[in-house]
Structures are given as structure tokens and as C-alpha cells.
py3Dmol code that shows the C-alpha trace and the ligand (Angstrom):
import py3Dmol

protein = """\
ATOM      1  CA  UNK A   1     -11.533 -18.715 -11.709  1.00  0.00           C
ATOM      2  CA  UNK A   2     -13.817 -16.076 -10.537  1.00  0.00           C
ATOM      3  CA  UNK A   3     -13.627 -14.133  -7.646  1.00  0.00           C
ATOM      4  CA  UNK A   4     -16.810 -11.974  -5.872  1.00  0.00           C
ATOM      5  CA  UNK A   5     -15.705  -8.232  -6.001  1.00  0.00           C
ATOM      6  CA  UNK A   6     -15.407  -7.216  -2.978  1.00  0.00           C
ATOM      7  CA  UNK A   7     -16.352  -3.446  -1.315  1.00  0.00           C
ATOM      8  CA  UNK A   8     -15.161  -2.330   2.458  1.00  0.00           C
ATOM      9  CA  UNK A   9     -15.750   0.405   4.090  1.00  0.00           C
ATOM     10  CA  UNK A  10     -13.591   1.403   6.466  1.00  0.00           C
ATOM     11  CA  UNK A  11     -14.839   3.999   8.728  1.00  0.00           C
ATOM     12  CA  UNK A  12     -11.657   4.294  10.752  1.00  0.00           C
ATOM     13  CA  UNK A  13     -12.596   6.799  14.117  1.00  0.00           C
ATOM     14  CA  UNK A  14     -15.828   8.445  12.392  1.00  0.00           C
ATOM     15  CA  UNK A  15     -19.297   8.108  13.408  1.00  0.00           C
ATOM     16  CA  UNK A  16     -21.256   8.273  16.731  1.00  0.00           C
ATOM     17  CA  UNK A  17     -23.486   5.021  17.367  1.00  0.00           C
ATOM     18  CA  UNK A  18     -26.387   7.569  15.659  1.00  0.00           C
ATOM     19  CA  UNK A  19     -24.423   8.536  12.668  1.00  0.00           C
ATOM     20  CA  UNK A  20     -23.101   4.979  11.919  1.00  0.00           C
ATOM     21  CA  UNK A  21     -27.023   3.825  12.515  1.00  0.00           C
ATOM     22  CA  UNK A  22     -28.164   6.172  10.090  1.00  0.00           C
ATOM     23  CA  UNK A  23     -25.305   5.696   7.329  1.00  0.00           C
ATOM     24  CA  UNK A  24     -26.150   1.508   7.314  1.00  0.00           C
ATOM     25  CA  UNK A  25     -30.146   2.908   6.940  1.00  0.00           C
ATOM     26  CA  UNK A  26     -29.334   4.889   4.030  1.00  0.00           C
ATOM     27  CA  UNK A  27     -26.541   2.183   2.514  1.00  0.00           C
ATOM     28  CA  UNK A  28     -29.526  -0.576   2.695  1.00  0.00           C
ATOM     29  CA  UNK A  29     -31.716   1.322   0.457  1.00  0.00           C
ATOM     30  CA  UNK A  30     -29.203   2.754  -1.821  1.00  0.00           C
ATOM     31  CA  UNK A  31     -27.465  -0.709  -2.604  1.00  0.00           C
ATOM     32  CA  UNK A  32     -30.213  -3.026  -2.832  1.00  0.00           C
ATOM     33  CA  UNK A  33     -30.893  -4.992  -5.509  1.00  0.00           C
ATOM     34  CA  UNK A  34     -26.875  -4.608  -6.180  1.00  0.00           C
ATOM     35  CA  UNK A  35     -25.899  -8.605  -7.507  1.00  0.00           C
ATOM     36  CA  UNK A  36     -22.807 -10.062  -7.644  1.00  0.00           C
ATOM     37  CA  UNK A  37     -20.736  -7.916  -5.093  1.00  0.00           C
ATOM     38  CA  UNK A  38     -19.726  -8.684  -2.069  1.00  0.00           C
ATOM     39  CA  UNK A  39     -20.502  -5.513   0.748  1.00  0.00           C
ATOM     40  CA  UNK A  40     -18.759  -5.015   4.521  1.00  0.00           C
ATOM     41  CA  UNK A  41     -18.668  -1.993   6.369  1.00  0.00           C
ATOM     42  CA  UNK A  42     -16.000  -1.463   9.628  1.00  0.00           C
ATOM     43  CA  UNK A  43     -17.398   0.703  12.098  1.00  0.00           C
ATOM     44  CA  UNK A  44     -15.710   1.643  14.825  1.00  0.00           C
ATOM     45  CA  UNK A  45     -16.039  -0.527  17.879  1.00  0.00           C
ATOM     46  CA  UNK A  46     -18.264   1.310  19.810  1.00  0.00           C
ATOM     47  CA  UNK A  47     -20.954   1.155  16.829  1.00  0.00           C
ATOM     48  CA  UNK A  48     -20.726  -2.412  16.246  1.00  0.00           C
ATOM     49  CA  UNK A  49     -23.394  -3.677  18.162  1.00  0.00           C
ATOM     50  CA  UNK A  50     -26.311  -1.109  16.734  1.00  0.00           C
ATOM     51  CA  UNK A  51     -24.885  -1.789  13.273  1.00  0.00           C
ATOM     52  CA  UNK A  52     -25.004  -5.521  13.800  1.00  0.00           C
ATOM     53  CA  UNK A  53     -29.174  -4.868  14.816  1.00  0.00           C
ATOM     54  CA  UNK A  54     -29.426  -2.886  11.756  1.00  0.00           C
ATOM     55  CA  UNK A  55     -27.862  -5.343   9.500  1.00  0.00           C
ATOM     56  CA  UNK A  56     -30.298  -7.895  10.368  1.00  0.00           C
ATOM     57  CA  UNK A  57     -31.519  -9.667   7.404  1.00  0.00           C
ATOM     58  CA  UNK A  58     -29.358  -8.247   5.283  1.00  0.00           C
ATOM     59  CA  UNK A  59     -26.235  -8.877   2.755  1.00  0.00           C
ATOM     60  CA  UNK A  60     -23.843  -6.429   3.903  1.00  0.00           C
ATOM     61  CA  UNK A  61     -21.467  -8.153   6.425  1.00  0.00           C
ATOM     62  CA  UNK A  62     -19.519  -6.525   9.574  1.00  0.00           C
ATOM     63  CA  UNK A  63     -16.128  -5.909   9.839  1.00  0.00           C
ATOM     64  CA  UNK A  64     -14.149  -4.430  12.677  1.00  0.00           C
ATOM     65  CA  UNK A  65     -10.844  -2.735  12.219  1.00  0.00           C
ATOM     66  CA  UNK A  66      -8.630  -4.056  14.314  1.00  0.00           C
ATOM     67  CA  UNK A  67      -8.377  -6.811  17.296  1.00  0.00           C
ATOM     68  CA  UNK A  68      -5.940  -8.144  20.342  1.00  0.00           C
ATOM     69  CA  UNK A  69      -4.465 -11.585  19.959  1.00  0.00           C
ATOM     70  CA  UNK A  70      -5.575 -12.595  23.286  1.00  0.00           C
ATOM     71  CA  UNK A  71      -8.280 -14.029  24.415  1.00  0.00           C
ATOM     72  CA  UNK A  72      -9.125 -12.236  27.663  1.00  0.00           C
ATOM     73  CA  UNK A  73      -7.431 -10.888  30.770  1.00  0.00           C
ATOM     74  CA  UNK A  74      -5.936  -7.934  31.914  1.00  0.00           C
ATOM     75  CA  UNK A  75      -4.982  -6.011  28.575  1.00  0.00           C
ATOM     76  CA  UNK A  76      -7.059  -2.746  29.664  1.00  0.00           C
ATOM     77  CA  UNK A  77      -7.934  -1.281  26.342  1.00  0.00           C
ATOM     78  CA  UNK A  78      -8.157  -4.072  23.990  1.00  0.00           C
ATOM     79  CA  UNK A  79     -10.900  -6.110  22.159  1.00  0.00           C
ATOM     80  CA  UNK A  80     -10.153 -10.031  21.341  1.00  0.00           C
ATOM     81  CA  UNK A  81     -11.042 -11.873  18.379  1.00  0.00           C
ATOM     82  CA  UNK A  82     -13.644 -13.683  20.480  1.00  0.00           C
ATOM     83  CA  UNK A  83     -15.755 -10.446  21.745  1.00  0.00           C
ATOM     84  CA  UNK A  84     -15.490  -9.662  17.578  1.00  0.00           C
ATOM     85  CA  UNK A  85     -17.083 -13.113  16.866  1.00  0.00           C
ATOM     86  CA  UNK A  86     -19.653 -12.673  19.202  1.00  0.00           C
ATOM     87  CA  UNK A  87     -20.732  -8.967  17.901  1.00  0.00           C
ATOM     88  CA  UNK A  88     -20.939 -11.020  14.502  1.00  0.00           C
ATOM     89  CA  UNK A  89     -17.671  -9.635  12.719  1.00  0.00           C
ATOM     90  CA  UNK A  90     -17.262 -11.241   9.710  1.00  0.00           C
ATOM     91  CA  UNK A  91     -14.270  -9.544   8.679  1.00  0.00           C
ATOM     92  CA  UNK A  92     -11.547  -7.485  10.648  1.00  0.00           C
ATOM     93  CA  UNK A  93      -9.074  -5.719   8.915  1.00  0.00           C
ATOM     94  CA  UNK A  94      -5.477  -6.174  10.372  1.00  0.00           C
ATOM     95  CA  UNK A  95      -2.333  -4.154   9.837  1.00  0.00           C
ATOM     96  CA  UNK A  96      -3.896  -0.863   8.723  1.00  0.00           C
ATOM     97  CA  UNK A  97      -0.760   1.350   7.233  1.00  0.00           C
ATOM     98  CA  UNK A  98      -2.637   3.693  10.381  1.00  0.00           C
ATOM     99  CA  UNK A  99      -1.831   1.040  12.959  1.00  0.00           C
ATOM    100  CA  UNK A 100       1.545   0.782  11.720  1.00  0.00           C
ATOM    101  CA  UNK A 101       2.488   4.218  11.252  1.00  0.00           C
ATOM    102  CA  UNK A 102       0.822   5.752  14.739  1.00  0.00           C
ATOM    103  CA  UNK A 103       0.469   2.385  16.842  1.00  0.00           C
ATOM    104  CA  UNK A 104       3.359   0.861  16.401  1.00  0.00           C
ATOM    105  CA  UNK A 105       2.145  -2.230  14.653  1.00  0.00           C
ATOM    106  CA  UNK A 106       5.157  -4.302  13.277  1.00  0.00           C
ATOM    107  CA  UNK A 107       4.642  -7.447  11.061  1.00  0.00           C
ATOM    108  CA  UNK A 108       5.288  -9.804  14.589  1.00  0.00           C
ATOM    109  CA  UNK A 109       2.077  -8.263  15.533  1.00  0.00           C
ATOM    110  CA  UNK A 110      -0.048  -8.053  12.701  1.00  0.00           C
ATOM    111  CA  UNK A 111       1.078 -12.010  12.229  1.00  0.00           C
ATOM    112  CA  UNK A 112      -0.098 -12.571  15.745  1.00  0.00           C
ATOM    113  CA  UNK A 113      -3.613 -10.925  14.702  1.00  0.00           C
ATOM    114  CA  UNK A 114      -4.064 -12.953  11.896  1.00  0.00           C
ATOM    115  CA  UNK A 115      -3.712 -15.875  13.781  1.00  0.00           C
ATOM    116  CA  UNK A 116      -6.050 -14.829  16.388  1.00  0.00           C
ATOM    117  CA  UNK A 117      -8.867 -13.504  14.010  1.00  0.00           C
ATOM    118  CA  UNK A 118      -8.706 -17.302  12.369  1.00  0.00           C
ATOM    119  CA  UNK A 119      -9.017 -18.937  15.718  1.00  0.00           C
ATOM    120  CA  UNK A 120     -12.543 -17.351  15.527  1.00  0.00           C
ATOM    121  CA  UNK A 121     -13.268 -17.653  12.705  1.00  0.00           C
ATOM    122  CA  UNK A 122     -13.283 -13.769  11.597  1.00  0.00           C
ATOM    123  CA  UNK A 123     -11.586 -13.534   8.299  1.00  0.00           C
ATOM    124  CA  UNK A 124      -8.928 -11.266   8.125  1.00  0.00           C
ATOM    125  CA  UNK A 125      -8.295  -8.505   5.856  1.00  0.00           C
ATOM    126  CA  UNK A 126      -4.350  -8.322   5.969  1.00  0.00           C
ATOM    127  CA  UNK A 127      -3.350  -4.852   4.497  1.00  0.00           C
ATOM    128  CA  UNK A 128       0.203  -4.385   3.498  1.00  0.00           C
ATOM    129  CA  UNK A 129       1.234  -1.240   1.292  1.00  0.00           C
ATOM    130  CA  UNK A 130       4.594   0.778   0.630  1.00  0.00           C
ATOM    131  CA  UNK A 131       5.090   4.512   1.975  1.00  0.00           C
ATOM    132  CA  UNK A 132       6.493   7.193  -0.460  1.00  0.00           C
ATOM    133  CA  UNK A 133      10.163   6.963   0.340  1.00  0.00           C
ATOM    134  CA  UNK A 134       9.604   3.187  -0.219  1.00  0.00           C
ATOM    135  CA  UNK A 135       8.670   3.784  -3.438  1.00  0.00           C
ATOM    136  CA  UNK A 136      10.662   6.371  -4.537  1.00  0.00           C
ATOM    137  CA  UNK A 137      13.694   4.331  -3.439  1.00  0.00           C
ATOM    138  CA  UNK A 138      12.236   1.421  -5.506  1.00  0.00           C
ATOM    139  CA  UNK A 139      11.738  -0.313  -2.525  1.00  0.00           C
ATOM    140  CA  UNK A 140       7.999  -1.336  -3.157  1.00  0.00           C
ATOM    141  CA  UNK A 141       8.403  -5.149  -3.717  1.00  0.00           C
ATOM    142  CA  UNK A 142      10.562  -5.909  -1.416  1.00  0.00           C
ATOM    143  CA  UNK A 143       8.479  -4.456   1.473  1.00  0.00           C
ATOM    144  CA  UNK A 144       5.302  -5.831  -0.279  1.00  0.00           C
ATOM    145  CA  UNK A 145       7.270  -9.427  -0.309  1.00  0.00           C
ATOM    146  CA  UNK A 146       7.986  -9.039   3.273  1.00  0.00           C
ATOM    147  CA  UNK A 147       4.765  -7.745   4.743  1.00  0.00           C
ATOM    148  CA  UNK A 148       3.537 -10.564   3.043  1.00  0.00           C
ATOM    149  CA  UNK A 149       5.335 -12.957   3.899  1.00  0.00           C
ATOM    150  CA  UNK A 150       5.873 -12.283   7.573  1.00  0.00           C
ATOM    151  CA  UNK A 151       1.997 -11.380   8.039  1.00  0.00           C
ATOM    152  CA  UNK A 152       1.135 -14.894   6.730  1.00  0.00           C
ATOM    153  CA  UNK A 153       3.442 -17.196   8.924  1.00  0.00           C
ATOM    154  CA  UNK A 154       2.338 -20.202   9.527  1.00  0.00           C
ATOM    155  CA  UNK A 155      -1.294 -19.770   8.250  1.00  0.00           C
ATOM    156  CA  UNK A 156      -2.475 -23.223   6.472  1.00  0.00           C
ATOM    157  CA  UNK A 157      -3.446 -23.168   3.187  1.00  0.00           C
ATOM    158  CA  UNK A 158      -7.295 -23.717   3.600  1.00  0.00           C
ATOM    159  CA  UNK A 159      -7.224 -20.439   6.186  1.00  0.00           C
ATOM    160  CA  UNK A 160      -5.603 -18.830   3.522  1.00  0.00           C
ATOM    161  CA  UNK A 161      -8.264 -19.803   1.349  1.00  0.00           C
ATOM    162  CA  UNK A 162     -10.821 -17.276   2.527  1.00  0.00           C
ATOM    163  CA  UNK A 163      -8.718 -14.656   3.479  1.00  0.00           C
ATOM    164  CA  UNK A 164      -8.521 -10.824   1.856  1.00  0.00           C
ATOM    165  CA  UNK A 165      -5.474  -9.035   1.071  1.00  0.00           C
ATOM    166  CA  UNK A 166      -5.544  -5.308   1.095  1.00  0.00           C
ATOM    167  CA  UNK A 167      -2.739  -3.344  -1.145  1.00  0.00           C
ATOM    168  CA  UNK A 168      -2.961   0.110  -0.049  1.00  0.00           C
ATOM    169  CA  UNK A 169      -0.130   1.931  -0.595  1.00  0.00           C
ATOM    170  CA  UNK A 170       0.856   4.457   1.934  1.00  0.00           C
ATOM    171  CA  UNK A 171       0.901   7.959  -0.272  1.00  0.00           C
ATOM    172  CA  UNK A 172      -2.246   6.692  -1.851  1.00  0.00           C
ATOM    173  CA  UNK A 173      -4.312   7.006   1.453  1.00  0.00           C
ATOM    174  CA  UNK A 174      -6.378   9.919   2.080  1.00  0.00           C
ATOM    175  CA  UNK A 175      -4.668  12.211  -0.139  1.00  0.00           C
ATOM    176  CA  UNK A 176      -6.511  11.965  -3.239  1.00  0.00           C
ATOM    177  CA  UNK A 177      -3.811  10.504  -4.978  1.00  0.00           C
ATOM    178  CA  UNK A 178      -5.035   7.105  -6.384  1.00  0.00           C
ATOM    179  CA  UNK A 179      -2.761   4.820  -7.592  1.00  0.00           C
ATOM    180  CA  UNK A 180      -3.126   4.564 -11.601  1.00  0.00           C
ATOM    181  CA  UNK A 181      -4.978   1.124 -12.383  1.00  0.00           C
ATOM    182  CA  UNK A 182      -1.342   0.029 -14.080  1.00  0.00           C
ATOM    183  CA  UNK A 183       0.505   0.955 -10.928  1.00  0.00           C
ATOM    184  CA  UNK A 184      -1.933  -0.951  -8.560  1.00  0.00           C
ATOM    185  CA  UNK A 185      -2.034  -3.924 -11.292  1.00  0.00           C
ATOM    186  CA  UNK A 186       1.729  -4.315 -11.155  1.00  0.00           C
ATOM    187  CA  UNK A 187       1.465  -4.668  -7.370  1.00  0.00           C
ATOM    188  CA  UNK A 188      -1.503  -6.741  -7.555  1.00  0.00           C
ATOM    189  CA  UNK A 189      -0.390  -9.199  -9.803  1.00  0.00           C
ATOM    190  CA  UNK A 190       3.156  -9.368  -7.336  1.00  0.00           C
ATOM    191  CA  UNK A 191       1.105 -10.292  -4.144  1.00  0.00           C
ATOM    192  CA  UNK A 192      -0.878 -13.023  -6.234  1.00  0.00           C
ATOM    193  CA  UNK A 193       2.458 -14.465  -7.185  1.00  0.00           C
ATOM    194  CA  UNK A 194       3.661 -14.355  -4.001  1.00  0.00           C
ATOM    195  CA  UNK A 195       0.866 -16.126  -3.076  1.00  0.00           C
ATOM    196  CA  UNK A 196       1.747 -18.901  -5.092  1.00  0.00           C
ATOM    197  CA  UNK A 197       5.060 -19.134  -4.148  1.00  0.00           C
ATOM    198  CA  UNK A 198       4.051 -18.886  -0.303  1.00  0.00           C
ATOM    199  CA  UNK A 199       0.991 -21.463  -1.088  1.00  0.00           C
ATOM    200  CA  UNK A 200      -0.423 -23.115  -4.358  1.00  0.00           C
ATOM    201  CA  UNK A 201      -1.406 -21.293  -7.961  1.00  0.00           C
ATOM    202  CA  UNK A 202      -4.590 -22.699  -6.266  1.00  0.00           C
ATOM    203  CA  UNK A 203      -4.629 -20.433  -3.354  1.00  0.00           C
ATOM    204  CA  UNK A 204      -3.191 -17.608  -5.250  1.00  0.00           C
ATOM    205  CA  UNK A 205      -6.191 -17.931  -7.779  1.00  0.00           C
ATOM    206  CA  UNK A 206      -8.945 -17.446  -5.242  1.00  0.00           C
ATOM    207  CA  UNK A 207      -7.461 -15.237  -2.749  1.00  0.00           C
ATOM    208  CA  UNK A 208      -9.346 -11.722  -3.046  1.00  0.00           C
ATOM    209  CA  UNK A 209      -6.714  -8.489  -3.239  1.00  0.00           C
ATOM    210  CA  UNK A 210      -8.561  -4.857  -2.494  1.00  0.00           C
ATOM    211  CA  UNK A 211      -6.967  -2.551  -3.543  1.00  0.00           C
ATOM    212  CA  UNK A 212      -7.048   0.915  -0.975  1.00  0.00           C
ATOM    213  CA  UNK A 213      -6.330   4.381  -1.580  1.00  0.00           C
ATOM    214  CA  UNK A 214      -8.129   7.203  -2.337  1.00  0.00           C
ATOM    215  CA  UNK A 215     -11.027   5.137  -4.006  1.00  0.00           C
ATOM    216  CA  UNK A 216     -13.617   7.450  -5.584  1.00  0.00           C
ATOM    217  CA  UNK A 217     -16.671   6.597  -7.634  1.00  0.00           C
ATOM    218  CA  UNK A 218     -14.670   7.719 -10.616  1.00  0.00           C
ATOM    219  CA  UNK A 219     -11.607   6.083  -9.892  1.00  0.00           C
ATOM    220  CA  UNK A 220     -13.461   2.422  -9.290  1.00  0.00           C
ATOM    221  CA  UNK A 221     -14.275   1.306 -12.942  1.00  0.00           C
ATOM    222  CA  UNK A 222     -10.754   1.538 -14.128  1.00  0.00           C
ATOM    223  CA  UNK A 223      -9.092   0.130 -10.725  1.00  0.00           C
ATOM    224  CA  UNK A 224     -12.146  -2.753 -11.136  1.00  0.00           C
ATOM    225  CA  UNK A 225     -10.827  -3.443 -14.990  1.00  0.00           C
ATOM    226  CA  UNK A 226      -7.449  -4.998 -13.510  1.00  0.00           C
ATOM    227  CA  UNK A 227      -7.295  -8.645 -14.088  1.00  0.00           C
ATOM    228  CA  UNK A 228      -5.950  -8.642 -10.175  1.00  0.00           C
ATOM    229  CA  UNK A 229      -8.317  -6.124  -8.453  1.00  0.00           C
ATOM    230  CA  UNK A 230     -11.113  -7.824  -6.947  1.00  0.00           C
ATOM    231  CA  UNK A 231     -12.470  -5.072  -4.861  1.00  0.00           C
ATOM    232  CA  UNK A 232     -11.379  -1.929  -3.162  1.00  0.00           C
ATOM    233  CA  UNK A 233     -11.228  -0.826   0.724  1.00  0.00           C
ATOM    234  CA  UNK A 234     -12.250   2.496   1.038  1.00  0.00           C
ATOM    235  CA  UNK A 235     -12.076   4.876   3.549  1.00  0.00           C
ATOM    236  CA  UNK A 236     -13.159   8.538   2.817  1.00  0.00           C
ATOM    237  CA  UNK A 237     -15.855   7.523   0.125  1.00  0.00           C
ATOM    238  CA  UNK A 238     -17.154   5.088   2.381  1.00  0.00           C
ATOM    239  CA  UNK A 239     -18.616   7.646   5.211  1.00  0.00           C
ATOM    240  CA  UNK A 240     -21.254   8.908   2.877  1.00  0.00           C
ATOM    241  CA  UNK A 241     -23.774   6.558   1.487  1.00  0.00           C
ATOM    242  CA  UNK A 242     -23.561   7.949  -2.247  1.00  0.00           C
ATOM    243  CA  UNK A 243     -19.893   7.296  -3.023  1.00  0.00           C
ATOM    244  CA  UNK A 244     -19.944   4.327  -1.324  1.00  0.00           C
ATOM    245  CA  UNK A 245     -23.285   3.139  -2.884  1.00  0.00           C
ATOM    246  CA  UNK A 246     -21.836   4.234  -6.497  1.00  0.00           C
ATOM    247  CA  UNK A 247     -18.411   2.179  -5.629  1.00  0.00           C
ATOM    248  CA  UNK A 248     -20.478  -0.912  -4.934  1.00  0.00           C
ATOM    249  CA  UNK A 249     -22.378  -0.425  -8.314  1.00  0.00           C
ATOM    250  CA  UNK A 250     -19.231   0.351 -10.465  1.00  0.00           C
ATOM    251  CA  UNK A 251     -20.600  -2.393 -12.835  1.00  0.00           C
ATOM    252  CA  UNK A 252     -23.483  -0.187 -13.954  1.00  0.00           C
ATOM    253  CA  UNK A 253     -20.868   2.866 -14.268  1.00  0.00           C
TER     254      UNK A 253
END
"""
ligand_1 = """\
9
PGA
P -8.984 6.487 1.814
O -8.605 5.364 2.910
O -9.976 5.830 0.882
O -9.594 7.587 2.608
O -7.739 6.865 1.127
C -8.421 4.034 2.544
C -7.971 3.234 3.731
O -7.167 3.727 4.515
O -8.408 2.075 3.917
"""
view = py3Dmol.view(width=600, height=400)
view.addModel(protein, "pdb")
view.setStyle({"model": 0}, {"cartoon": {"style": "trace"}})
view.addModel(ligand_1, "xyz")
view.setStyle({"model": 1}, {"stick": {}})
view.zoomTo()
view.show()
């Protein structure tokens, strides 16, 4: 079974309509020609409309990084799955360890912004990740199992089909400390049997899993050598066209 590797950038609150403008420009040029990889970027909201123009005609799909599980109405604030799908998000990523650590997002939620993101049609990228204390307790799969399986309630099999999973684990993000490609593995190769215990070996077989966490273009290769990595989410790489562009071409590393 093969899966398309799949790179993410996720922006988080960086970049002025200009800036974000300017960093698709340069990312055009400095991945084309780039085969066999899937490419998304996640601006933040306000850029999503200029980077939707600029991605015109090309491969590199939009993702926005976070949503509200309504509809519409008064919910002064929020964006709905159905404003994403009509800015063309292809992607949105959903329970960011950010979200949950500053915003308050509990697995209820995220579960209730999966399910709106697939009434849309905008894919979501479910992230789910231990903190420090998690794993120094040894706690790691059992929050991994639960994130899991509480994100993923009552999502059908064929949703589940096209969706991304994102490990990222907590002490991993934005500190420079990258999980080793054996530590992400073992975690990897939990969620995709979780997968099949929640679904089918089917599902679990073509179900992408980033993995997120101080991604660098010399930490890619060895993270992309995993038999479970399929891709990697990347935050701090990702606001400079170079790293990023060198992440999406870690085959020619
Ligand atoms: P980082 O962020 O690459 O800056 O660690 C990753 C993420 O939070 O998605």
C-alpha cells in the first residue's frame, strides 16, 4: 500500500496578507517540478483569500488551522467549516496541542470539529500528541489511545478514509527537540494500530500520519525513512521558503 508523503505548513499567527503572498510566490518556484509529494500550506485566516488567488493553477493545496462546528449565527469570533469550503480549504488542521493548551480545546470539541470539517467536505488534519509529564510518566499511549479515539467518534469508515493524522508530541514543538525517528516510529506505528482496531487494517493502511515537531531539513530524511511516517507538519521551517522547499524535496536529500 502506498501512501503520498505528505508536507504542511503550518503558519500558526505569522504573516501579514503581503508576507504570506510573497512566501506562496517564492514556495511556487522553489518546489516546482517536486513529484510524488503531496504540498498544503495553513495560513492564517486573514491570508486565505490572497493565498487562494495565488495558488491558482497550482499543486499546493490550502489548509486553514482551525474552524467552528457551526454553521452560522451569532458566535462573534468564529469561522465555520462552510466559509473554509468556500475560501477553497482543502485541509484544516483540528486539535492543535496550541488550541488545547491556550484555548481550551478538549477532545468533545476537537470531535465536534471533525465532524463539521467532513460535513464540507474539508479534510481534517486531527493532531493528537503527549506533553512532557505525559511522557515522562509513561503516559504516552494511553493519551495517544484516547485522543484518538475520542477525536474520531462516530466518523464512518470511508470519511476516515481520506483523513490525516498529525502525531506531534507536545515537548517536540518549537523547541528544537525532534523526536528521534525510533521514538516517532513507535508512536506512529500505535496510532495505525489503533486505527485498525477503531476501523479496518484497510483504513489503517491508507490513513496518512504526519509526524510534527521541530521538523528541520536535516531532521526530514530520517523521520521520512519510518515505515509509518508519511509526511511531516511543520511549523517553524515552514515560514521560510528554503526549509520548507528542502522538507518537500527530502527525497533528493
Ligand atoms: P514546529 O511546529 O515545527 O515549529 O515545532 C510544529 C507544529 O506545531 O505544527
Amino acid at each position: 500500500m502506498s501512501r503520498v508523503p505528505f508536507m504542511a505548513g503550518n503558519w500558526k499567527m505569522n504573516k501579514t496578507v503581503g508576507e504570506a503572498v510573497e512566501l506562496v510566490k517564492e514556495l511556487k518556484i522553489s518546489i516546482a517540478g517536486t513529484e510524488g509529494v503531496e504540498v498544503a500550506v495553513a495560513p492564517p485566516f486573514t491570508a486565505l483569500y490572497a493565498v487562494r488567488k495565488e495558488l491558482e493553477g497550482s499543486s499546493i493545496r490550502l489548509a486553514a488551522q482551525n474552524l467552528y462546528w457551526e454553521e452560522k449565527g451569532a458566535f462573534t469570533g468564529e469561522i465555520s467549516s462552510l466559509m473554509l469550503k468556500e475560501l477553497g480549504c482543502h485541509y484544516v488542521i483540528i486539535g492543535h496541542s496550541e488550541r488545547r493548551q491556550y484555548f481550551g480545546e478538549m477532545d468533545v470539541t476537537v470531535n465536534k470539529r471533525m465532524r463539521a470539517a467532513l460535513s464540507q467536505g474539508v479534510i481534517p488534519i486531527l493532531c493528537i500528541g503527549e506533553t512532557l509529564k505525559e511522557r515522562e510518566e509513561e503516559k504516552t499511549f494511553t493519551v495517544i489511545d484516547s485522543q484518538l479515539g475520542n477525536g474520531l467518534k462516530g466518523i464512518g469508515e470511508r470519511e476516515m478514509e481520506r483523513m490525516v493524522i498529525a502525531y506531534e508530541p507536545v515537548w517536540a514543538i518549537g523547541t528544537g527537540k525532534t523526536a528521534t525517528p525510533q521514538q516517532a516510529e513507535e508512536v506512529h506505528q500505535f496510532i495505525r494500530q489503533g486505527l485498525e482496531k477503531l476501523y479496518t487494517r484497510g483504513v489503517a493502511e491508507v490513513v496518512r500520519i504526519q509526524y510534527g515537531g521541530s521538523v528541520t531539513p536535516e531532521s526530514v530524511k530520517g523521520l521520512m525513512s519510518q515505515k509509518n511516517i508519511d509526511g511531516a507538519l511543520v511549523g517553524g521551517a515552514s515560514l521560510k521558503s528554503e526549509p520548507f522547499s528542502k522538507i518537500v524535496r527530502f527525497k533528493e536529500m
